[in-house]
Legacy VTK file of the C-alpha trace (Angstrom):
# vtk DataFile Version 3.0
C-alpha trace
ASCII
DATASET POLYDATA
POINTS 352 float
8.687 74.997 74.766
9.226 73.660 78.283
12.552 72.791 77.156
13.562 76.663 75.750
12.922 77.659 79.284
14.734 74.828 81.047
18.039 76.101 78.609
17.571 79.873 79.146
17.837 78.754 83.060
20.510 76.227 82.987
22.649 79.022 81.007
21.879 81.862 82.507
23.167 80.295 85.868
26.594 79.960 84.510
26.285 83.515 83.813
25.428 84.252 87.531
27.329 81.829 89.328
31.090 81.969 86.582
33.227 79.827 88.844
31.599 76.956 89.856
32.796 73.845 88.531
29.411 71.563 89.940
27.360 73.988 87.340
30.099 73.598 84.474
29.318 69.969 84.984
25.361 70.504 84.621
25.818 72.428 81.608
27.834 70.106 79.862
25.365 66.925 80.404
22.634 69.721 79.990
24.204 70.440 76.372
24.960 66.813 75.425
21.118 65.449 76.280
20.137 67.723 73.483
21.326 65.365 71.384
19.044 63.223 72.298
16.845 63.209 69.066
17.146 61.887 65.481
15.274 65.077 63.999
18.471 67.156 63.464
19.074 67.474 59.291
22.146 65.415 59.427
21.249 62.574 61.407
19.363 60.408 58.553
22.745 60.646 56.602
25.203 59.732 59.476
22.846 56.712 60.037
22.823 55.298 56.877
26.622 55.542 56.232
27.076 53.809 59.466
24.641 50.939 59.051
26.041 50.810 55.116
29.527 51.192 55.882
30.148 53.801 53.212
32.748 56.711 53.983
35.396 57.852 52.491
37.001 59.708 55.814
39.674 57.066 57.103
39.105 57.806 60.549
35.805 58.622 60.722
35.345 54.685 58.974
37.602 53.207 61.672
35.347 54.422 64.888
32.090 53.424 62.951
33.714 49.914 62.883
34.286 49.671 66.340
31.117 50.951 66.625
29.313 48.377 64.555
32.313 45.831 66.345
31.005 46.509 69.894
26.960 45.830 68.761
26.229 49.630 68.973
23.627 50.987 66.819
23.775 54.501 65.761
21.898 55.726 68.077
23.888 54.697 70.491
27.194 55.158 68.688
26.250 58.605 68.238
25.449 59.535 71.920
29.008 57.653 72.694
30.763 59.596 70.620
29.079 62.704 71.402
29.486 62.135 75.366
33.027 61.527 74.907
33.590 65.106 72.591
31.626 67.159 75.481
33.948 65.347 78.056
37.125 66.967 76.164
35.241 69.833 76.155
33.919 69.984 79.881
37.776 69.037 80.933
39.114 71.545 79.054
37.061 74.267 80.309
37.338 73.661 83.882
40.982 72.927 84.018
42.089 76.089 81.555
38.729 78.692 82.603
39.014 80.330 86.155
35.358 81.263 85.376
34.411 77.679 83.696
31.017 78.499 84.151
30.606 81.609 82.363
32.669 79.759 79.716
30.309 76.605 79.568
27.437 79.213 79.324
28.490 80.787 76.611
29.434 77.764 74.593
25.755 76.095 75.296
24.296 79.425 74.904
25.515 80.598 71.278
27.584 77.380 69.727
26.096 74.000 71.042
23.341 74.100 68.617
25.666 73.814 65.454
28.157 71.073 66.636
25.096 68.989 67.584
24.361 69.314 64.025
27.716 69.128 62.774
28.750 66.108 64.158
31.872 64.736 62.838
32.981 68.673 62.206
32.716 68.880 66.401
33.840 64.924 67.060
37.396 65.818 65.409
37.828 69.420 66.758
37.418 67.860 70.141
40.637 65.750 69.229
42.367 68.992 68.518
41.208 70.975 71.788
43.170 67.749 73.701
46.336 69.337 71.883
45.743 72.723 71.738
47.517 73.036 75.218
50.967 71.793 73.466
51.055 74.957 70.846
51.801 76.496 74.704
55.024 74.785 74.798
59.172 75.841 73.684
59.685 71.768 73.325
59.928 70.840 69.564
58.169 67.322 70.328
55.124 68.912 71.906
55.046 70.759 68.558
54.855 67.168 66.639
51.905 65.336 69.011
50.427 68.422 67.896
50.489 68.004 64.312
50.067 64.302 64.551
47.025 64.854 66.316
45.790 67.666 64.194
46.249 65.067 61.338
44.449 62.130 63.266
41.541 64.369 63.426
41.288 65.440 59.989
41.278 61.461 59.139
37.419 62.267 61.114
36.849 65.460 59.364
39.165 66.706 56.422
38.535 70.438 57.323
40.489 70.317 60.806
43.871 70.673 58.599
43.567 74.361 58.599
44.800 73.796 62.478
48.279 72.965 61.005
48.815 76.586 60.530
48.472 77.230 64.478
52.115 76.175 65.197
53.191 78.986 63.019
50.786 81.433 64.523
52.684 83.029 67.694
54.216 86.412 68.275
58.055 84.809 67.171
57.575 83.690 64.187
56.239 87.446 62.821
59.529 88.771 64.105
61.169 90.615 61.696
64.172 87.988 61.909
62.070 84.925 61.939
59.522 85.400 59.195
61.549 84.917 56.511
62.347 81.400 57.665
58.940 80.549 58.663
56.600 82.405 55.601
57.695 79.676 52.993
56.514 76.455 54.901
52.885 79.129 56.282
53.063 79.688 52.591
53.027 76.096 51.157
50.990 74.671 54.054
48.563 77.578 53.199
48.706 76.445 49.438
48.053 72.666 50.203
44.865 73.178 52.009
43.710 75.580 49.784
44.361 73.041 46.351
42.617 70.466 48.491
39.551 72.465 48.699
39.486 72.951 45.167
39.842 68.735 44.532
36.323 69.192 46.394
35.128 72.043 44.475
31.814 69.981 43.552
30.970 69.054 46.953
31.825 72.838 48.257
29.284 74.265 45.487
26.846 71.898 47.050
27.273 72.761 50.384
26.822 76.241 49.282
23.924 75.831 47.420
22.178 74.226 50.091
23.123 75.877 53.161
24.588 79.440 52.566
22.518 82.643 52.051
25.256 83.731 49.486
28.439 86.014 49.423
27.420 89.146 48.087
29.557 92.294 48.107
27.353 93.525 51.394
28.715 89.762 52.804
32.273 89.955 52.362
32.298 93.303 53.964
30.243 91.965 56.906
32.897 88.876 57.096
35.478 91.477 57.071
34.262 93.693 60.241
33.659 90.355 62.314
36.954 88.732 61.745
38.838 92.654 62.192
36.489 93.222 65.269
37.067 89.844 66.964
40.841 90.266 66.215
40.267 94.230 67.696
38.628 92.218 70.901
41.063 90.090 71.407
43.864 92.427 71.490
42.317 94.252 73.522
42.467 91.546 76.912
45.691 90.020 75.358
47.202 93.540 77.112
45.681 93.170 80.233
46.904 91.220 82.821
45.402 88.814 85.361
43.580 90.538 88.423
43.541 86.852 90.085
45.598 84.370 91.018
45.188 81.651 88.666
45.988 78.026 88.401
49.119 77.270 86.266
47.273 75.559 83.071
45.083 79.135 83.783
48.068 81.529 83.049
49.842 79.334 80.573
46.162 79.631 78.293
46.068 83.792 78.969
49.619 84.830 79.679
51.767 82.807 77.077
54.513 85.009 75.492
54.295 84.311 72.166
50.614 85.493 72.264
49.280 82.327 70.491
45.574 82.628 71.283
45.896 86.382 69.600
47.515 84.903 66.733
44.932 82.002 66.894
42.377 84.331 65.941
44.695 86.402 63.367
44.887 83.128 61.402
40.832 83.222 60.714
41.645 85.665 58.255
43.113 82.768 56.082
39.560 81.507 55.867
37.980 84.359 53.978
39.008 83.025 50.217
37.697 80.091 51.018
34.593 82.152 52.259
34.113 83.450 49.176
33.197 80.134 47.384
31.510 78.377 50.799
30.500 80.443 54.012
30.028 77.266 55.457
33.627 77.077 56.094
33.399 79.108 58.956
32.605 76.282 60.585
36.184 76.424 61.403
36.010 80.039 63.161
33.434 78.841 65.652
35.935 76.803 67.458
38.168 79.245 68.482
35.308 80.667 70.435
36.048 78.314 73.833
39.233 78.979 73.641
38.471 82.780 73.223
35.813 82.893 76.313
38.035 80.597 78.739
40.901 83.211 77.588
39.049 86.927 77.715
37.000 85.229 81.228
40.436 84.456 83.050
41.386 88.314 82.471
37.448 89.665 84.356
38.046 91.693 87.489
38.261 90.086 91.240
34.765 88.513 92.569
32.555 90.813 94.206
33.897 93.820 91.727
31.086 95.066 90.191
32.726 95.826 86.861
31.827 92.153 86.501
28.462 93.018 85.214
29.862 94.926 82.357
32.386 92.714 81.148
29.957 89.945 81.632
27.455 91.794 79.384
30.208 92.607 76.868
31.516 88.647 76.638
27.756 87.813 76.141
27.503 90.024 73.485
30.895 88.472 71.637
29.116 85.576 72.146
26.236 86.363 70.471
27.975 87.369 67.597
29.394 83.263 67.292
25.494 82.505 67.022
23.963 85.396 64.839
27.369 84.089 62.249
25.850 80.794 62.181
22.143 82.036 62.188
23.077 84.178 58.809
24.547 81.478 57.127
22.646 78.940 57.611
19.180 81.675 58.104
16.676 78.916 56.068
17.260 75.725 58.090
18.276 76.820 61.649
14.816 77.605 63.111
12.505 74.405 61.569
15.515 72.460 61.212
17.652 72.618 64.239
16.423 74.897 67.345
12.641 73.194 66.730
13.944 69.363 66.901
16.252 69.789 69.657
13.640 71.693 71.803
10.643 69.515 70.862
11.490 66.986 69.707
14.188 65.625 72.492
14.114 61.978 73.462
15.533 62.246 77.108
13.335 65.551 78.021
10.039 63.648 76.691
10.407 60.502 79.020
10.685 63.094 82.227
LINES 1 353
352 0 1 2 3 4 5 6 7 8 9 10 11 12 13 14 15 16 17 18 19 20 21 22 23 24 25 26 27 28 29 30 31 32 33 34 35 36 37 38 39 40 41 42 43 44 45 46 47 48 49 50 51 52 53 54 55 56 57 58 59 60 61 62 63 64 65 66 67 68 69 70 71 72 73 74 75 76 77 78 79 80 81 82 83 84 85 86 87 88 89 90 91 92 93 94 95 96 97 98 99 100 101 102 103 104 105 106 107 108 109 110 111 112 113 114 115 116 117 118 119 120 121 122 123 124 125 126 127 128 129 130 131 132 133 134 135 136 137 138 139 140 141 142 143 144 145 146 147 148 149 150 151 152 153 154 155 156 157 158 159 160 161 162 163 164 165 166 167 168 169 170 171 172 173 174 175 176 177 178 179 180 181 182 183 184 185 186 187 188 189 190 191 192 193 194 195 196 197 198 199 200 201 202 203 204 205 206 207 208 209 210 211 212 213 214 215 216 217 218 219 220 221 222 223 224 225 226 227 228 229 230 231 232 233 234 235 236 237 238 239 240 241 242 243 244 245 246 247 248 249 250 251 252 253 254 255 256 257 258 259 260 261 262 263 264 265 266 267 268 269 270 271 272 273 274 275 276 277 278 279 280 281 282 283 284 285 286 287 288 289 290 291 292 293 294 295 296 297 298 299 300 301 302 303 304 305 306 307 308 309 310 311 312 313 314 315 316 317 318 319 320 321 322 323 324 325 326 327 328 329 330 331 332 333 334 335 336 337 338 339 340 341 342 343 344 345 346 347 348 349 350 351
């Protein structure tokens, strides 16, 4: 339990101390030494298609080859790979997060647990967080690395195609003029990912069977108020402007005109159907959360303001809502079969 204290303190201080970039740092090699175990419910199933050389996920294949190429075992393939995902992560944070810190909090606080688990899943969104920062751009080509990369990473993880529909997500394309020449390609994209889903109905059912608590009436409605109240929240600090001077990458992230981080989170709507057959899918909605701290956190009130405490509490509690998500779905395995291995049963925190 030593551990459960030593992560309550390492991210609480990102909660005290938002803006240093020293502690974002901590928290980041603090978040990827939980890793450091081979107890997680996953981990026995990566290993084996690695050392058999069995998957059917092009890219995914390609990096355990160079894996297997350079003499790595898993093991050590895994906390490669891993390292290299929370140094996308740690980069983005403290070049697009005034208040990194806060932002690295809340990420180790509320998500870390689940991409730890959900390895590949967080190993190919970390390709698309290096191109989110393009959707912020008027040139066409930045547009295109964008969607190549998108589709690089779903060659890792299949499910990271629903980013395709984030070009289309901005405040100009819903323009009265625009939509009509934009809805028929949202439309079709929309269509394609959904009739891919369906080719893996079987494994879906699966998925669900094993890991979700079910979609019952009482469910849906419940999915409905979170993805309505995190649009609501949003909205809310996509109105207010900057009380600090921030660095450029800063303001592109929370003052873009076209509103795309809004939008962003508009387009989690388009995961409900799928919600209905798989909760699991909302897999997908977790990652906007970064993006969604680093964006609401560069929008807080001046240092030494005291409304800081408030809006500090009130980002928390967002935050919390990213875990308690997670905790309802997957409600059977998380305690015995995440939070216990990676707090007892840690590699690196035993040898200390």
């Amino acid at each position: 339990m030593a551990l459960l204290y030593i992560l309550l303190i390492v991210g609480l201080s990102g909660l005290i101390f938002q803006r240093s970039k020293l502690v974002t740092i901590l928290i980041f090699v603090f978040t990827w030494t939980l890793m450091w175990n081979t107890k997680t419910p996953d981990f026995s199933a990566y290993k084996s298609i690695y050392t058999l050389n069995e998957f059917r996920d092009g890219g995914y294949s390609v990096l355990c080859s160079l894996g297997r190429y350079l003499g790595l075992s898993f093991y050590q393939f895994y906390l490669v790979l891993g390292a290299i995902s929370y140094i996308i992560y740690c980069r983005f944070t403290m070049k697009y997060a005034d208040r990194c810190s806060l932002v690295a909090s809340l990420y180790l606080l509320f998500i870390s647990y689940f991409d730890i688990v959900q390895f590949r899943n967080f190993v190919a969104f970390s390709i698309v967080l290096l191109a989110i920062p393009k959707l912020f751009s008027d040139k066409r080509s930045d547009i295109i690395k964008y969607c190549v990369t998108v589709v690089l990473a779903s060659s890792i993880h299949v499910t990271m195609l629903f980013y395709l529909v984030f070009p289309f997500m901005n405040k100009d394309v819903f323009r009265l003029e625009n939509i009509k020449q934009y809805l028929l390609p949202l439309l079709l994209l929309i269509v394609c990912m959904y009739f891919g889903v369906s080719m893996f109905e079987e494994r879906v059912s699966n998925i669900s069977e094993n890991y979700d608590k079910g979609v019952s009436t009482a469910t849906k409605l419940g999915i409905v108020m979170l993805l309505a109240g995190n649009i609501a929240y949003i909205s809310y600090w996509t109105k207010k402007k900057p009380v600090i001077q921030l660095s450029y990458p800063q303001y592109v992230l929370s003052e873009n005109t076209k509103q795309q981080v809004l939008f962003f989170n508009v387009a989690m709507v388009l995961l409900f159907p799928i919600a209905v057959k798989s909760l699991t899918i909302f897999r997908l909605y977790k990652y906007i959360g970064l993006i969604n701290f680093a964006f609401v956190s560069n929008k807080f009130v001046a240092p030494g303001n005291l409304r800081i405490i408030p809006q500090t509490i009130i980002i928390t509690l967002y935050g919390l809502t990213y875990l308690g998500l997670f905790f309802y779905i997957h409600w059977v395995q998380f305690i015995p079969y995440v939070m216990l291995p990676l707090l007892t049963r840690n590699l690196f925190w035993t040898f200390l």
